[in-house]
PLY file of the C-alpha trace (Angstrom):
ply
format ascii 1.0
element vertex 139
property float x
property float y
property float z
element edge 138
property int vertex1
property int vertex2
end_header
35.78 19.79 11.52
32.88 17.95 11.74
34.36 14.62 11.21
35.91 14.85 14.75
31.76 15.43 16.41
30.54 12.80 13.71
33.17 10.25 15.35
32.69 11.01 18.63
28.70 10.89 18.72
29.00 8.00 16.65
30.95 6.10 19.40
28.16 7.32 22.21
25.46 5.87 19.91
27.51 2.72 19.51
28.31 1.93 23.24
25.94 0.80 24.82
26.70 0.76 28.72
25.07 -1.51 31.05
26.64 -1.67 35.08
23.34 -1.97 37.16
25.24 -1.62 40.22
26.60 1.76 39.74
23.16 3.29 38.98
24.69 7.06 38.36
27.33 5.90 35.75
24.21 3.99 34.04
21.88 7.59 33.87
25.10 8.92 32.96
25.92 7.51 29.55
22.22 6.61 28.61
21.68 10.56 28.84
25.50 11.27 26.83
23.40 8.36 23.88
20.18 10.77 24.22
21.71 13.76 24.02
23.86 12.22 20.98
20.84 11.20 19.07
19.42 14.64 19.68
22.45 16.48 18.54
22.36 14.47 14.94
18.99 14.61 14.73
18.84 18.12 15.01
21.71 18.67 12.96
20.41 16.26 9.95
16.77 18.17 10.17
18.91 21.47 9.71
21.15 20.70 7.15
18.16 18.77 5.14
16.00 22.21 5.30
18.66 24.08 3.53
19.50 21.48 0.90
22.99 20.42 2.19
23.36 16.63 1.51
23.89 14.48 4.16
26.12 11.83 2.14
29.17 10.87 2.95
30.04 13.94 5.55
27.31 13.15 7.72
25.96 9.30 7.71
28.50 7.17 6.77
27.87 3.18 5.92
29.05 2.48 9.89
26.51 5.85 11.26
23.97 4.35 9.00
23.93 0.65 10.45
24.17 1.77 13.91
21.28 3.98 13.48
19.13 0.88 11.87
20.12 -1.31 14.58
19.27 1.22 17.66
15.71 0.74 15.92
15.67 -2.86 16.83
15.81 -2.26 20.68
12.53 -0.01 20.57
11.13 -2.71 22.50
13.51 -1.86 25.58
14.47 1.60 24.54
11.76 3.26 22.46
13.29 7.26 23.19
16.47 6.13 21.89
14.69 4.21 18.46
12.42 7.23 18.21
15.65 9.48 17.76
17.32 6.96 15.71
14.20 7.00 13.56
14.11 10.75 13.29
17.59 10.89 12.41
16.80 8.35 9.76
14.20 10.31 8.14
16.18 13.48 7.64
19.21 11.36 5.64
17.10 9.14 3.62
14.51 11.85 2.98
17.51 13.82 1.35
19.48 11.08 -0.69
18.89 8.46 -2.72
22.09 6.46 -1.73
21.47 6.36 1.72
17.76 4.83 0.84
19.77 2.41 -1.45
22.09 1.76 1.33
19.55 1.13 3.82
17.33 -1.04 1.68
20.51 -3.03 1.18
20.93 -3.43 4.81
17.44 -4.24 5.49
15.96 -1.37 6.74
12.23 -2.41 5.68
12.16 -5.17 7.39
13.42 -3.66 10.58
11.04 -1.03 10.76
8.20 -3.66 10.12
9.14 -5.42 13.46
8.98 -2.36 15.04
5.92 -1.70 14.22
3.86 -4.67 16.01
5.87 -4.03 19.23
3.76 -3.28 22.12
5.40 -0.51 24.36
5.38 3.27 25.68
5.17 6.07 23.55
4.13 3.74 20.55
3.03 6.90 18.96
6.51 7.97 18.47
7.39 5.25 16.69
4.71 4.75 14.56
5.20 7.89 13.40
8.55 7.05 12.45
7.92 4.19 11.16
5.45 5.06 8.65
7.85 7.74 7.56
10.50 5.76 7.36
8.90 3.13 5.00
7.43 5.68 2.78
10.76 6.85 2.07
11.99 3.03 1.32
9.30 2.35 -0.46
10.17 5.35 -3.03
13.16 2.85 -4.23
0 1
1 2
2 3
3 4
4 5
5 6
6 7
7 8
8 9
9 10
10 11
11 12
12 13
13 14
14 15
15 16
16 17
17 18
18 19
19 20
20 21
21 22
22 23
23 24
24 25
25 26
26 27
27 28
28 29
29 30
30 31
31 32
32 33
33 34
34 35
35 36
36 37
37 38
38 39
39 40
40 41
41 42
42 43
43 44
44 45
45 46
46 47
47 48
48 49
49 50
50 51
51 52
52 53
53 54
54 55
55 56
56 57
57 58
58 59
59 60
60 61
61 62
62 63
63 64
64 65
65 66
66 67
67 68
68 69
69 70
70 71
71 72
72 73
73 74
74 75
75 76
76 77
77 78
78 79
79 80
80 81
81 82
82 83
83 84
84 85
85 86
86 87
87 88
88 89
89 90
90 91
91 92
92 93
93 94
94 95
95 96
96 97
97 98
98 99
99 100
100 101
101 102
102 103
103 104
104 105
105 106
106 107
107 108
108 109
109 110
110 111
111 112
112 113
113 114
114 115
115 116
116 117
117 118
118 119
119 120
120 121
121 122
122 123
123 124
124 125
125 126
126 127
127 128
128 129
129 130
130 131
131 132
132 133
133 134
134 135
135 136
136 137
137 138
């Protein structure tokens, strides 16, 4: 059932940890949020490529937010917004009512701020970002 993995990478994504004195428990959950991101991002590029939408079974309204806020931390944590970004792509390339949804929520002008943010691997997201407001602009 994938409603049980949705839920539980959902609530990795969502928690951020922070406990700068106990330095292993810190790598620990920012790699269980990376390897999170990677998992749906991987698994919204497959199902996309075989025409499988991504509504409702996979990005939910809650999925969907958390994904548009992890972009606004690029500044601190540009991997994580990269992933975040990819994983965006994949829905709102596939459906029209998660590019509703997200233009609802203010997705354009999340991924503009983004954009002028000075910070590692700014290719990564740039790429992203152009993507992603190609796709919002198709609204």
């Amino acid at each position: 059932d994938f409603g049980y993995v949705r839920e539980a990478i959902s609530s990795f994504i969502a928690e951020r940890f922070s406990d700068p004195e106990n330095d292993i428990e810190q790598k620990y959950h920012d790699k269980l949020r990376v390897y999170s991101f990677l998992v749906l991002s991987n698994a919204l590029e497959a199902v996309s490529s075989i025409g499988v939408s991504v509504e409702h079974d996979w990005i939910d309204d809650g999925l969907l937010t958390q994904l548009l806020n992890e972009l606004k931390f690029a500044d601190t944590s540009p991997h994580e917004a990269h992933l975040a970004g990819k994983c965006l792509v994949s829905a709102l390339g596939k459906s029209v009512t998660l590019r509703e949804n997200a233009a609802k929520m203010g997705a354009s002008k999340i991924v503009l701020q983004i954009q002028g943010i000075e910070r590692d691997a700014q290719h990564l997201i740039d790429n992203v970002s152009t993507s992603l407001l190609q796709l919002l602009e198709t609204e």
